[in-house]
KEDREN-577754 format. One line per 3 residues: number of its first residue (from 1); their letters; for each residue x, y, z of C-alpha. Coordinates in pm, 1 decimal. Layout:
BEGIN
NUM	a	X:Y:Z ~ ...
//
This chain:
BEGIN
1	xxx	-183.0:-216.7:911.2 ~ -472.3:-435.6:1055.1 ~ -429.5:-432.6:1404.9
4	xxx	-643.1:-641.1:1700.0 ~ -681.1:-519.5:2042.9 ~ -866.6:-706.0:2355.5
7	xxx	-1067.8:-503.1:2595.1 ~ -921.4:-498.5:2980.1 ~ -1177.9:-390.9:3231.9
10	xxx	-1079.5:-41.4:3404.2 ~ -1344.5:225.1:3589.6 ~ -1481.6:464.0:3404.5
13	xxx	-1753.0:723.3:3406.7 ~ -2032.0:743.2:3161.1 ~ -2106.8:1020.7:2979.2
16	xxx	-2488.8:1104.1:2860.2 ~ -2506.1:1107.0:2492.3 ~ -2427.6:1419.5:2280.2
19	xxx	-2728.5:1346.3:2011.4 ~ -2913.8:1058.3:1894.7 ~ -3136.8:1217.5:1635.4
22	xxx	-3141.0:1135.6:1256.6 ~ -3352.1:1216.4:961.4 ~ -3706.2:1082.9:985.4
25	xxx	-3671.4:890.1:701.8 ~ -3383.1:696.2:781.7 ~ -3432.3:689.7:1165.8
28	xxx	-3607.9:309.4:1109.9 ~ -3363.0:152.9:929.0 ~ -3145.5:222.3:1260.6
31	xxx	-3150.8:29.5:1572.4 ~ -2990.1:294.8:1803.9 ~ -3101.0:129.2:2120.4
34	xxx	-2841.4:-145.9:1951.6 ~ -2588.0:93.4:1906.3 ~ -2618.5:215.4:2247.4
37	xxx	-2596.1:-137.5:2404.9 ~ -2266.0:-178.8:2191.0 ~ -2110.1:135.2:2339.7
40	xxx	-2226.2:108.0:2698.1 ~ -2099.5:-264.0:2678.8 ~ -1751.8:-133.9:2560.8
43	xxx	-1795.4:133.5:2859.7 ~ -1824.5:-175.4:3089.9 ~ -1473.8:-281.6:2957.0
46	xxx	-1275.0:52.2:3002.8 ~ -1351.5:229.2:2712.7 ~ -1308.1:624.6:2755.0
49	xxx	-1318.2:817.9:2397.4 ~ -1581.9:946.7:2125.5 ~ -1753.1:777.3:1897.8
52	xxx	-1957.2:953.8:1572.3 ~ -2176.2:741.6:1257.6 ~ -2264.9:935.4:991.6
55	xxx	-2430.8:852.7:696.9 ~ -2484.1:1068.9:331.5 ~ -2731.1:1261.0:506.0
58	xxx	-2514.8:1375.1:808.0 ~ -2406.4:1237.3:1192.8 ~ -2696.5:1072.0:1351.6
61	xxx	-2517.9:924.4:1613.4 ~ -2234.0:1089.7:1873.4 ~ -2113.3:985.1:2218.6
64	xxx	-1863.8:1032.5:2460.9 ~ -1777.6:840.4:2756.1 ~ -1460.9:931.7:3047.7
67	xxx	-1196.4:1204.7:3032.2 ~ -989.2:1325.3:2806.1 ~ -800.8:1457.8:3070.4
70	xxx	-833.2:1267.3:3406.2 ~ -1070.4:1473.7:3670.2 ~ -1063.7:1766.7:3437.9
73	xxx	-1191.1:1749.7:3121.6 ~ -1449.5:1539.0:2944.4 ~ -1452.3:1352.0:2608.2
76	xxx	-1638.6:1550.2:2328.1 ~ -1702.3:1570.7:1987.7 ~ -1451.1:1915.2:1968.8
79	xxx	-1170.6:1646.8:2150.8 ~ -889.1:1722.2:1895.4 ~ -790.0:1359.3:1842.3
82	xxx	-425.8:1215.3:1674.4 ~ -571.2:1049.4:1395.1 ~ -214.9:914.2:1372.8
85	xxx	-197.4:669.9:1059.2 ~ -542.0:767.1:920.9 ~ -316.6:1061.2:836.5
88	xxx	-201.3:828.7:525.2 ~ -520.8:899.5:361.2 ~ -515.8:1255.1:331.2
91	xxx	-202.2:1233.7:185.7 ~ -326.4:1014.8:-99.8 ~ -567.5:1227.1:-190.2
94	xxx	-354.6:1508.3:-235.8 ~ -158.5:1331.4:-501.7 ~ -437.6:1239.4:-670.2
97	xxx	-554.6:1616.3:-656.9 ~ -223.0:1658.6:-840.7 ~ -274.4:1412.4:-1067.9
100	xxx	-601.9:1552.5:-1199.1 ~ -424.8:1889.6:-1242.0 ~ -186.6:1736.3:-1455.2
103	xxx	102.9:1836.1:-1166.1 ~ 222.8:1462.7:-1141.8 ~ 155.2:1168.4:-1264.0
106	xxx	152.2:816.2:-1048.1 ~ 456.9:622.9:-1279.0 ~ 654.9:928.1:-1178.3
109	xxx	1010.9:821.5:-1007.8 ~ 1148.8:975.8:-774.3 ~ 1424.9:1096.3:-922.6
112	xxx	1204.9:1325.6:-1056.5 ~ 1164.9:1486.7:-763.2 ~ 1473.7:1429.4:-591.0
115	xxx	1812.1:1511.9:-700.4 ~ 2135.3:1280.9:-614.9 ~ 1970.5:1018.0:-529.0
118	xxx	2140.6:655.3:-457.9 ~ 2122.1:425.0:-705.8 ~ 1848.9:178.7:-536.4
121	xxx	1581.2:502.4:-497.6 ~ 1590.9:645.1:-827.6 ~ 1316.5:433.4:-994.3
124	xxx	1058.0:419.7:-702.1 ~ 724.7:516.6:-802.9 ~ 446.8:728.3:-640.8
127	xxx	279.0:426.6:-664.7 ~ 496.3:194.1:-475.1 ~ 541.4:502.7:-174.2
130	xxx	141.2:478.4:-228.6 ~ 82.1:102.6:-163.2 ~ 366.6:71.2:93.6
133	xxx	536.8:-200.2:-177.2 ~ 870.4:70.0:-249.3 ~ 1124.4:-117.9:9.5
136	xxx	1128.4:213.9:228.0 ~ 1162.0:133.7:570.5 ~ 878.8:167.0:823.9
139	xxx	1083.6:378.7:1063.9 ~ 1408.8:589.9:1046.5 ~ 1403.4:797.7:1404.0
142	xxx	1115.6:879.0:1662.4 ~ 823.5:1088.9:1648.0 ~ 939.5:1353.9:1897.7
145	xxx	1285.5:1401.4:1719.2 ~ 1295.4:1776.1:1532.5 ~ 1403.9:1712.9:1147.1
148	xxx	1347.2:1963.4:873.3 ~ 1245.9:1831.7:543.7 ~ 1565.6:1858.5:424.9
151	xxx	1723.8:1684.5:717.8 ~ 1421.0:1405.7:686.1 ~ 1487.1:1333.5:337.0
154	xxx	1900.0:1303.9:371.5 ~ 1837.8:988.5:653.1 ~ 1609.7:840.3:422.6
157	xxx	1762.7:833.1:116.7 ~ 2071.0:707.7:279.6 ~ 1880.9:442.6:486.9
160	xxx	1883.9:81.9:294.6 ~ 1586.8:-42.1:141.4 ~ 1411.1:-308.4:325.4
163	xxx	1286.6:-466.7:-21.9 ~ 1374.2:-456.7:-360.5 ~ 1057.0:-206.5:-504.3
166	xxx	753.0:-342.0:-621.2 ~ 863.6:-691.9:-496.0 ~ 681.2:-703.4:-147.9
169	xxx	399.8:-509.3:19.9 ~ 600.0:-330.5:348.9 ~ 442.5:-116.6:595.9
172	xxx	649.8:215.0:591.8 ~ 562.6:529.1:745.2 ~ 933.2:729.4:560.7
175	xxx	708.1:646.9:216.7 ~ 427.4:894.1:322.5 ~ 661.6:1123.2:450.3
178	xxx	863.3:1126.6:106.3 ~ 527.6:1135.4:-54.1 ~ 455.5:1461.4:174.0
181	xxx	742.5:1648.1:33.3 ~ 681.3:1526.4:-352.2 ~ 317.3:1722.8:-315.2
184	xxx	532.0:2023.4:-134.4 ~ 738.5:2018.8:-437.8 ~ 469.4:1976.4:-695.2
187	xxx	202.8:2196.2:-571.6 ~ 505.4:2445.3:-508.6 ~ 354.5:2501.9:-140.9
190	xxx	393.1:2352.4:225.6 ~ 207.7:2020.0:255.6 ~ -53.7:2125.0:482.0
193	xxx	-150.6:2464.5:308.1 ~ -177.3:2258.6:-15.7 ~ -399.3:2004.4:202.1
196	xxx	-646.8:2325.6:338.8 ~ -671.4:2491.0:78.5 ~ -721.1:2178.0:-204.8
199	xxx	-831.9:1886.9:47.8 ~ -993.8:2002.9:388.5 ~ -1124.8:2352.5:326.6
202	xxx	-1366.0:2233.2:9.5 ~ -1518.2:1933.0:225.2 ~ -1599.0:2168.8:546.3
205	xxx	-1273.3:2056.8:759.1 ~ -1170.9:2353.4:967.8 ~ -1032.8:2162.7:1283.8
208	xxx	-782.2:1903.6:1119.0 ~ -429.3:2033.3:1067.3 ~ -97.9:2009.4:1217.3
211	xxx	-22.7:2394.9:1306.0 ~ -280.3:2586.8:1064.7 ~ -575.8:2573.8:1281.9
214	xxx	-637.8:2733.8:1592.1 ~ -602.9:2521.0:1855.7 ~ -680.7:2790.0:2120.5
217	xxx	-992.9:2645.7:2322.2 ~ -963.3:2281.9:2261.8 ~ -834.2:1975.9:2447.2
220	xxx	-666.2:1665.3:2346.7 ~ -613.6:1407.9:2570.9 ~ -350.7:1360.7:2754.2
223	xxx	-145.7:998.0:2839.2 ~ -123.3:965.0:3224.1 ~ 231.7:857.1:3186.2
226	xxx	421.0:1034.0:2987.6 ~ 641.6:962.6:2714.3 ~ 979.5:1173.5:2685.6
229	xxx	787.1:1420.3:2912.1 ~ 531.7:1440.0:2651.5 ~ 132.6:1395.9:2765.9
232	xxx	-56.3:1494.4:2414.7 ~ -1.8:1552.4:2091.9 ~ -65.7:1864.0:2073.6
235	xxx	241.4:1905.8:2326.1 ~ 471.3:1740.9:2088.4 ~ 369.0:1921.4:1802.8
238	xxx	433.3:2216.9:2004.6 ~ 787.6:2134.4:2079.4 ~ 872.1:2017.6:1759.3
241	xxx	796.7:2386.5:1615.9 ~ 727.3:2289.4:1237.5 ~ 1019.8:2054.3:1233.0
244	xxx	785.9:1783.4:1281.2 ~ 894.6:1551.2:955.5 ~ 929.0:1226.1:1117.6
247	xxx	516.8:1268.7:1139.0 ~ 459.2:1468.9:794.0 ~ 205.7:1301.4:555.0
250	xxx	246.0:977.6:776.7 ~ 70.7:1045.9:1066.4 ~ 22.8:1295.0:1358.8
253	xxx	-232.6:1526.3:1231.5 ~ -508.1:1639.4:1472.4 ~ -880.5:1645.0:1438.7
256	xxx	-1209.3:1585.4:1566.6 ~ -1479.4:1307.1:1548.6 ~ -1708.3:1597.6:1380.0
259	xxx	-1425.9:1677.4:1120.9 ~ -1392.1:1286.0:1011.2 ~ -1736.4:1257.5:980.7
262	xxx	-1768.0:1576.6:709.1 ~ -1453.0:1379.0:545.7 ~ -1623.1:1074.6:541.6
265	xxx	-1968.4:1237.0:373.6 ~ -1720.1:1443.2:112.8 ~ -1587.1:1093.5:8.8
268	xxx	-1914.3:985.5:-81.1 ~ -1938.9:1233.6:-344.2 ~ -1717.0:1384.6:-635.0
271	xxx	-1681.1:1748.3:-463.0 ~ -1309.9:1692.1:-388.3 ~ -1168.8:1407.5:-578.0
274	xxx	-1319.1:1280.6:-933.2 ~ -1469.4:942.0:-987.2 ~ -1180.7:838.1:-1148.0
277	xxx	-965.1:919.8:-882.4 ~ -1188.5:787.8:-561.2 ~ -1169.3:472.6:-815.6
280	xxx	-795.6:474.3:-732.2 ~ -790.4:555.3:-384.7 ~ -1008.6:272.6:-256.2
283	xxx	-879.3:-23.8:-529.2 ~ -729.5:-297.5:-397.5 ~ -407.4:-257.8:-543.9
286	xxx	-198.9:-519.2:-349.7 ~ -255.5:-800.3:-101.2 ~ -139.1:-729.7:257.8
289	xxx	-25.4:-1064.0:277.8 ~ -340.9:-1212.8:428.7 ~ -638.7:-1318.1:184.8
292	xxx	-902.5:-1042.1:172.6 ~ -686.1:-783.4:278.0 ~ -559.3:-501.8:57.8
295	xxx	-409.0:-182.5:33.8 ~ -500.0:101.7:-131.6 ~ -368.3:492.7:-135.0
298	xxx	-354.5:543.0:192.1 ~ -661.2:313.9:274.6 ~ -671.7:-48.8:380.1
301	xxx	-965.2:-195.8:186.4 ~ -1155.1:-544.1:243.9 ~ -1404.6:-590.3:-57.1
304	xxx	-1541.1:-928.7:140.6 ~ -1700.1:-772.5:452.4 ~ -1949.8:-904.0:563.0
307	xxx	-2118.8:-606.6:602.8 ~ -2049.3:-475.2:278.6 ~ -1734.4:-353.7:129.7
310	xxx	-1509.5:-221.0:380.2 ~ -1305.1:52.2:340.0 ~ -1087.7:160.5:648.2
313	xxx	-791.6:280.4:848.8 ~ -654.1:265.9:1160.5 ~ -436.6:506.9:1402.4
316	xxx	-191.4:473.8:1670.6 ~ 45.7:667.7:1867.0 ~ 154.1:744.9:2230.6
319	xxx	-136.6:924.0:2304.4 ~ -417.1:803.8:2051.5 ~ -579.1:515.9:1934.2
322	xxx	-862.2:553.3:1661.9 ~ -1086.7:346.9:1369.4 ~ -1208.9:481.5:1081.8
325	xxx	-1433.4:236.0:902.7 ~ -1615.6:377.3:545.5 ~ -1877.8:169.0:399.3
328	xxx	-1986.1:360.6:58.0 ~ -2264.7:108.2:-96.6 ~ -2462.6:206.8:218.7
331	xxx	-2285.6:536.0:274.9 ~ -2215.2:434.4:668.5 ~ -1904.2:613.5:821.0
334	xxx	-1789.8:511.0:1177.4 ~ -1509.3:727.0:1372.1 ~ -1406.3:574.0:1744.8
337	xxx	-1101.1:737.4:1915.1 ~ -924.8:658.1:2235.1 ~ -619.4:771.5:2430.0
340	xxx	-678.7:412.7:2633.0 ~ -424.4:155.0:2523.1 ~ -629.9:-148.6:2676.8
343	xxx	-907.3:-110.8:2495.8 ~ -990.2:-233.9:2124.4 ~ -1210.5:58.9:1877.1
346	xxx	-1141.3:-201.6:1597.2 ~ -1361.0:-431.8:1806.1 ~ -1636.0:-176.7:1882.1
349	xxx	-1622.1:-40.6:1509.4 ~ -1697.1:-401.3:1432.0 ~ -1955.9:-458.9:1601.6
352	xxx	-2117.3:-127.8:1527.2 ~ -2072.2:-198.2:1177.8 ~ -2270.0:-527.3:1218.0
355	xxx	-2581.0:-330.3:1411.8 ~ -2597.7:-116.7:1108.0 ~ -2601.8:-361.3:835.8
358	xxx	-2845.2:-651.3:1060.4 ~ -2559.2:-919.1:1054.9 ~ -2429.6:-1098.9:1370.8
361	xxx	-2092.8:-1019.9:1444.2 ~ -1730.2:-1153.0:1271.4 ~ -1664.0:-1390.3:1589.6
364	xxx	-1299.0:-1315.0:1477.1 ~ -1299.9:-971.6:1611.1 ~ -1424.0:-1025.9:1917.9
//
């Protein structure tokens, strides 16, 4: 969901750019002396995090500012980030892989899937988990509880609908994790071996996963007050030992600035999804209640931008805040992640966006 943040001033240290280059024949469409002033500004304010823009032709621009972990370690582009909701996204494209392969289609109810269902879940669509309009509820338990898929789907079958289906446009994190185990069940593998080997492997992603990668060597940042004795992410997925289904296809999956970036550039092409289905994924399919806003498969998507057609998502946990803003006439890609909760990356990616399409900023979002 569209979310607004304010900046807060804190101290922070400043961090010399990672690179600034870009292809010679692009380089002066691109005021990076702009870009810079946006950051440093944002610095000012108590930003600490990484921020990458990438266009078809690869990342031109990368910086890090503070610690991912106080007096220790440094932002980077290998942080391993919680891309938290933007987690939603990788999940839609895996059910449109399906779909191409003929392995489900998006009319499909769920009692296709799921046996014994109550009465008010049988006729949910893929579509309605899809577009957040199936009357599942947001929330049914916290992040750091263990549940097995089997365990998962039991409490949310038996939770009550929050909406009659297809009737309202509802926010629900238990509708990507019932989505997660439909592509378990029609790929016939675990969700995020059907996501390397179909989704993230083919576009270059080798550092975005749950438990697959290895982790050995790299950092995520870490909360400096801790929540159920939890500092990172990476902790709690530790602890939850692969019963982590109150995250699964929802949110919670780690990655890096670098790894969104390569996402972002596969996106722009037809390597991993078809026309048709990239079609899908980004269409406006319902109103999020507030004129100009919409919903796709796991993207939100604003086709009146003022800097061109917007198509974006946003992240947020205990320990991470991030933006991931797509625009694909121009073939711009912005990532911006935080652990800071008093600072706004939907602010910065806004006003980044504006420096690269020459507009003066939304004074909404600021």
């Amino acid at each position: 969901m569209r979310t607004r943040f304010s900046f807060i001033p804190l101290i922070l240290t400043l961090i010399a750019p990672l690179t600034a280059s870009h292809a010679a024949d692009t380089t002066r469409f691109i005021d990076e002396a702009a870009i810079s002033h946006v950051l440093d500004e944002a610095a000012k304010e108590g930003f600490e995090g990484v921020v990458g823009i990438s266009d078809q032709n690869g990342t031109f621009f990368m910086r890090a500012y503070g610690d991912a972990v106080k007096g220790a370690t440094p932002y980077s582009e290998d942080t391993l980030i919680d891309i938290a909701s933007i987690t939603k996204q990788f999940t839609g494209a895996a059910i449109l892989k399906l779909k191409e392969r003929g392995k489900l289609k998006l009319d499909d109810r769920l009692d296709k899937y799921f046996n014994n269902l109550p009465d008010d879940k049988k006729a949910i669509t893929l579509h309605q988990l899809l577009t957040h309009t199936a009357g599942m509820p947001d929330l049914i338990g916290r992040d750091e509880e263990p549940l097995s898929r089997e365990a998962y789907l039991k409490r949310a079958f038996s939770t009550p609908l929050v909406h009659t289906p297809g009737t309202v446009h509802s926010y629900s994190n238990v509708g990507y994790s019932v989505l997660g185990a439909v592509i378990e069940i029609a790929s016939g593998e675990p969700y995020e071996t059907y996501l390397f080997e179909n989704i993230w492997k083919p576009a270059g992603l080798f550092t975005t996963g749950y438990y697959r990668p290895d982790w050995r060597g790299y950092v995520a940042p870490q909360i400096t007050e801790p929540v159920a004795g939890l500092l990172s992410q990476k902790q709690l997925l530790d602890e939850l030992n692969g019963d982590n289904w109150h995250l699964m296809g929802n949110g919670g999956l780690l990655s890096t600035v670098s790894d969104m970036l390569k996402w972002h550039r596969a996106l722009l092409g037809t390597k991993i999804l078809s026309a048709e289905s990239k079609k899908l994924l980004f269409a406006p399919h319902v109103s999020e209640g507030q004129e100009g806003f919409y919903y796709g498969y796991g993207w939100a998507v604003e086709p009146g931008y003022a800097g061109g057609p917007l198509i974006w998502h946003n992240g947020g946990s205990y320990f991470s805040r991030a933006e991931f803003w797509r625009f694909p006439e121009s073939g711009f890609g912005i990532f911006i992640a935080t652990h800071k909760r008093t600072v706004g990356p939907n602010v910065i990616a806004d006003s980044l966006a504006h420096v690269l399409s020459g507009i003066s900023p939304d004074p909404e979002n600021n």
